[in-house]
C-alpha angles and dihedrals in degrees: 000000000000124000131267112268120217126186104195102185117210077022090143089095156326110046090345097055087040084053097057106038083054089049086044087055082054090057099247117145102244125227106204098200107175126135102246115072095200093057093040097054089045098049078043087066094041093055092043085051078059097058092252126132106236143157134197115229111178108233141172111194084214098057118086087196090060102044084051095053090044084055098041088049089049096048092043095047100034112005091241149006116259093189141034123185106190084198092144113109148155140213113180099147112132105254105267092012124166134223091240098040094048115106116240089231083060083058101048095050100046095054088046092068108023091034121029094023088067089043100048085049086048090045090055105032111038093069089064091050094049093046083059100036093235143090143110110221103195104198105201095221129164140234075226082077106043113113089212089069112024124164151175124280145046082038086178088065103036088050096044090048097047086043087051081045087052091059105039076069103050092048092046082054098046093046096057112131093034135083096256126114125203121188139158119216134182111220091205126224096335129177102259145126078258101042096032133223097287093066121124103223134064130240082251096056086042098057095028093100093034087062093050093045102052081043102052113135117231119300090030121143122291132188095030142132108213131170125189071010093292124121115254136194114275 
């Protein structure tokens, strides 16, 4: 019996790479997907250094190229994906920034990455997953994105994470029936180059509920938004 794949996509550092050197200590083959070459080889040698079994695959979330050749590397060398971490993501908003006063192109961008990226992974991968009745698709979303407690500021973000939570819904919905699980988490305020050093939570709390997500034995929860692994309002 082969192993599990997982593609865990920004997984050079910060959550992604936590993510997959917990998933690696589960003895799951890595898939390193992150845009520089340079930092994923290198985050690649520090998991092996780990003990786990881990690659490097050069991807942009934006580029349709690059997603096809990621799909085309994963069906040729293990007939499909098990697991797929949407961890990627943007925040480009100006600090402070306004709905009215945010510029159309911040909008753009930011759905690109946070939005269609996970979308155009999904597109190419959960066939695969289907075809094999099994996968755990882990959708990095935000509070910033919850209706229920929608705010004001970095608009770009909040609308492209409550757009990715959007569709965390409708594929839980279409996968019914198959073996396939499809949630949303929010990682909280997390040390990172995104959340900054001031944070209050670890990479390890951060990562903590993608890992038992992408790891959830058959009949676990899908269509959820969970946070600490407990279910939390959209």
């Amino acid at each position: 019996m082969r192993k599990r794949i997982a593609v865990v996509t920004g997984a050079n550092r910060g959550i992604g790479y936590e993510i997959s050197r917990r998933l690696g200590a589960e003895g799951i083959h890595i898939i390193v997907a992150s845009r520089d070459p340079a930092k994923g080889e290198e985050a690649v040698a520090r998991l092996r250094s780990g003990g786990a079994d881990a690659e490097f695959f050069r991807l942009d979330v934006v580029n349709e190229e690059d997603v096809a050749a990621l799909a085309n590397h994963v069906a040729k060398n293990f007939g499909a994906a098990d697991i797929l971490v949407n961890n990627a993501g943007v925040m480009i908003d100006p600090k402070g920034n306004r709905l009215l006063d945010a510029e159309l192109n911040t909008f753009q961008k930011t759905l690109d990455t946070n939005f269609y990226g996970p979308l155009r992974l999904i597109k190419a991968l959960a066939p695969g997953m289907c075809e094999a009745n099994y996968g755990r698709i882990v959708n990095l979303s935000s509070g910033l994105g919850q209706l229920t407690d929608m705010g004001s500021g970095t608009p770009a973000y909040r609308v492209s994470k409550t757009a990715l939570n959007a569709l965390t819904r409708i594929l839980a919905s279409d996968f019914i029936g198959v073996d396939v699980l499809v949630n949303s988490m929010c990682p909280g305020w997390v040390r990172t180059d995104m959340g900054g050093p001031n944070a209050t939570r670890s990479l390890g709390e951060g990562a903590d509920t993608a890992v038992w997500l992408a790891t959830l034995p058959e009949g676990g929860p899908s269509g959820g938004f969970f946070r600490d692994r407990q279910q939390i309002p959209w």
